[in-house]
C-alpha positions, 0 to 999 in steps of 0.5 A: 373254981377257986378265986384264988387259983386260975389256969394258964391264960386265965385271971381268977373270978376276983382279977376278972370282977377288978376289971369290970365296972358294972352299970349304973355307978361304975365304981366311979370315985367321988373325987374323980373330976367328972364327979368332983364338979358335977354341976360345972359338968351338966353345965357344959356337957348338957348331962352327967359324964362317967369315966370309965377307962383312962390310964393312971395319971392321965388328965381330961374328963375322963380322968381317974376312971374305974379301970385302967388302959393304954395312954392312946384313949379314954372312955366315958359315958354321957347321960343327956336328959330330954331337951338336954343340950351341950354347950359348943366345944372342940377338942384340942387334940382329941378325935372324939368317937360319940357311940350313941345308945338310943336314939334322939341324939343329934350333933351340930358341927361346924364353926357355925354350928350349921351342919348337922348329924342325927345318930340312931342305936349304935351309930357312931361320929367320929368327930376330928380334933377341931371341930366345934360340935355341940350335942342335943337330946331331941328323944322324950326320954334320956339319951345315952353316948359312949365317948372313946377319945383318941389322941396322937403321942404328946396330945392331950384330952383338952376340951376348948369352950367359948371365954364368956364361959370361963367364970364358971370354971374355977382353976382347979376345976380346968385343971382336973377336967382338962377345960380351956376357954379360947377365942376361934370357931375350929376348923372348917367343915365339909359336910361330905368329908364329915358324912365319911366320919359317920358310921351308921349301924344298919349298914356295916359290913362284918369283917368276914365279908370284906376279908373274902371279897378284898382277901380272898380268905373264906367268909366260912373260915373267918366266921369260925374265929370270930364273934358272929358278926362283927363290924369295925368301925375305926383303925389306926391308919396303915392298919393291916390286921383283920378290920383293916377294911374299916370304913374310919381311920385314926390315931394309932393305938385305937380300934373300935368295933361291934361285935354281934351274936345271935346265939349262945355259941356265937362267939370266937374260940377262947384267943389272947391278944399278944400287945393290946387291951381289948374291952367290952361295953355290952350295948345290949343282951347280956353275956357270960365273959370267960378267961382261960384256954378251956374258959376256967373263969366266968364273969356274967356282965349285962347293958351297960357294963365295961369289962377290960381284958388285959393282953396275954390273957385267953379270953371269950364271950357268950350270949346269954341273952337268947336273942341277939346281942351286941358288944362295943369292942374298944382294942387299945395298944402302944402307938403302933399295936400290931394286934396279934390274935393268937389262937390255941393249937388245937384250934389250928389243927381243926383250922388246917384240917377243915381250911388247909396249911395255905389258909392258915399262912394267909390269916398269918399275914392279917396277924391271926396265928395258933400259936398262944400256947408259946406266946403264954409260956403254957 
């Protein structure tokens, strides 16, 4: 179609490329802080930080980043090379969600540093604001973290270090990367609490799993409205949507989840989200991203790439892999997203049809309705 031109519900090809930041240079600016004191940053992060997503205007390391997104978080990569270690660090006021994407890298936490996570593919930690914790690559090769930090309204996304560190850091350098240098070892840890905040990929549960044994709603029915498998990881407390059996709660304004697909047509029917952004990190494979109610735009994103697709907009995805392949779904939203997922209603009638009038008043309640012809004015 026309770059130009979409239909309603759809961005065109050249909206769709502006929100996308493909790997391995992002589009990152030169004078975006991670990049601007690039040595000060291995220095205290053991490897190369990119800004990814962070909201105009807000500070921290993952300022200034490619693509824009609600002030509720930002997300960055980290490339640690082989034997690469950080230096300890807490955050402020930050939740810092660490997505590994290889193996090898482990997490000493604690204000001894004396507990410790190791993280395989796709596992996640989920570090509390507080929490002195420092990162080691132990793999032969370079080990790779997306970082999704989450804070409360008013919060900031400053990173605490230890004074004897302050000299390498000049002002403007902890001003832009959002650097403070303090006396204190955190808060204190309870290695059973902080096993709680781990998430190990081999052993999630898809969502259309938990809604059938806690809902009652049918695996068969939800499985047609979503990717095929996909695991939450983290919601906002008080969540009541489709993930509200995640294993984590957070901040408000913050889900995170793995979408999985085995196959070409395994991914949800074309839906728009009615108050939140909803991005994808492709952890692996390669997929076609589409927007509009008949899929009019199609953008090809591969490893490593972060597309962000804005709210009020008809979207989907397709493996294009041929085998099967994962996205990092990061859904953010004002401090209390309600998430509505709003289906076409021709979708709703084959829904009713094949589930019943009943069925489709239950998944109402879990803020999944047919409906997006009239909350898109198509």
């Amino acid at each position: 179609m026309n770059a130009n031109v979409a239909g309603v519900g759809a961005l065109t090809l050249e909206q769709m490329q502006g929100q996308l930041a493909a790997a391995p240079d992002y589009r990152v600016a030169d004078d975006a802080p991670a990049r601007r004191f690039t040595a000060l940053v291995e220095r205290l992060w053991g490897g190369s930080l990119k800004p990814l997503m962070a909201a105009p205007g807000t500070g921290g390391r993952f300022s200034e980043a490619p693509l824009a997104c609600p002030a509720t978080a930002s997300t960055g990569l980290l490339d640690l090379p082989p034997g690469a270690r950080s230096e300890p660090w807490r955050n402020a006021d930050a939740i810092e969600n660490i997505v590994a994407l290889d193996g090898g890298l482990d997490i000493a936490f604690g204000p001894a540093l004396d507990h410790r996570v190791a993280l395989g593919p796709f596992d996640m930690f989920s570090v509390p604001a507080g929490l002195l914790h420092q990162i080691v690559n132990r793999a032969p090769g370079a080990a790779r973290a997306v970082i999704c930090l989450s804070v409360p309204e008013g919060g900031t996304y400053d990173a605490v270090f230890d004074p004897a560190l302050a000299d390498t850091a000049c002002v403007e350098a902890r001003r832009r990367l959002g650097l403070r240098f303090e006396d204190g070892t955190g808060i204190d840890a309870e290695p059973g609490g902080i096993e709680k905040r781990v998430t190990r990929f081999d052993t999630l549960v898809p969502y259309k799993k938990d809604l059938n044994r806690t809902g009652g709603l049918p695996a068969e029915a939800t499985e047609s409205l979503s990717a095929g498998s996909v695991y939450p990881l983290i919601v906002p407390e008080g969540h009541v949507g489709r993930s509200r059996t995640a294993p984590m709660h957070g901040h408000q304004g913050l889900y995170i989840s793995i979408a999985e697909c085995s196959a070409g047509n395994d991914g949800p029917p074309p839906h728009a989200h009615s108050d939140t952004q909803e991005s994808f990190f492709v952890l692996d494979g390669s997929f076609d991203m589409c927007t509009g109610f008949d899929n009019e735009t199609v953008v090809p994103v591969k490893a490593g790439d972060l597309i962000a697709m804005p709210k009020l907009v008809m979207r989907t995805f397709r493996n294009t892999a041929g085998r099967p392949s994962r996205l990092l779904v990061i859904i953010q939203g004002p401090g209390r997203m309600q998430d509505t997922v709003s289906f076409s209603r021709r979708i709703g009638e084959d829904f009713e049809r094949r589930f019943g009038r009943q069925t489709i008043e239950e998944y109402a309640k879990i803020r999944m309705t047919f409906d997006a012809e009239e909350r898109l004015g198509a």
